[in-house]
C-alpha positions in Angstrom: 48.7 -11.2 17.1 49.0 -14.0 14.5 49.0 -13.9 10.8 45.4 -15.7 10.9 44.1 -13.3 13.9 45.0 -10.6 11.8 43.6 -11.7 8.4 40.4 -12.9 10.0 39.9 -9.1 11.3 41.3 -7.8 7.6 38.3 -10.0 6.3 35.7 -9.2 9.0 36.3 -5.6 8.3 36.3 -6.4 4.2 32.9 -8.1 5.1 30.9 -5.2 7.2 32.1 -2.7 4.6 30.7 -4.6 1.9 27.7 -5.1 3.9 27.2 -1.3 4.4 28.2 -0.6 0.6 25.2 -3.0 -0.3 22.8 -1.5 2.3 23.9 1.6 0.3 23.6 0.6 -3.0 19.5 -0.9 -2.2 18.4 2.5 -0.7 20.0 4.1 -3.4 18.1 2.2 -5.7 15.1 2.8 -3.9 15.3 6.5 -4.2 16.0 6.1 -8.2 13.2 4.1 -8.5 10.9 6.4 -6.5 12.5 9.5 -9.0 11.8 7.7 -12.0 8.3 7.4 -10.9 8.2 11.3 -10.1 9.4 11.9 -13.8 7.1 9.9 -14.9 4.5 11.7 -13.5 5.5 14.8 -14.1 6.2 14.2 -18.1 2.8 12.9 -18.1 1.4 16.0 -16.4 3.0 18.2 -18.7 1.4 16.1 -21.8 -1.4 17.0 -20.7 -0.8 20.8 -20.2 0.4 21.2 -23.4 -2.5 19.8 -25.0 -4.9 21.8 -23.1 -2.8 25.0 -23.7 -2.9 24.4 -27.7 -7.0 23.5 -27.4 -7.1 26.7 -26.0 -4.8 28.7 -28.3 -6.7 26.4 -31.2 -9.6 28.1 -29.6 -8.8 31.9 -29.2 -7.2 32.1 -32.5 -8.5 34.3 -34.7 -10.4 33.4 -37.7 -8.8 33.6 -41.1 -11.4 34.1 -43.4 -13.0 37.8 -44.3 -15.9 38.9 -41.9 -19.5 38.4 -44.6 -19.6 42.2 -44.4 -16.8 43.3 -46.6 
């Protein structure tokens, strides 16, 4: 085998992996992307839980003020 067989497989190689590690690196992005969006989503569900659950604590509290009777 030759020096310039050998490097052309060296590179070939280099090339496929590099191919495969940005293959990799676009689904992984993918699946950040689509987490992200699940956070998102989530952080906006729990606004909106924690306001309902303070309206409703706002609503069961009890009163401060002395019942008319007294």
């Amino acid at each position: 085998m030759s020096d310039a067989t050998a490097h052309e497989e060296r590179f070939t190689v280099l090339e496929i992996k590099a191919a495969y590690l940005e293959k990799l690196t676009l689904d992984l992005n993918e699946v950040v992307i689509k987490q992200g969006r699940v956070i998102d989503d989530l952080q906006q569900r729990l606004t909106v839980l924690e306001r309902e659950q303070e309206s409703e604590a706002e609503d069961r509290a009890l009163p401060q003020e002395r019942p008319p009777h007294y």
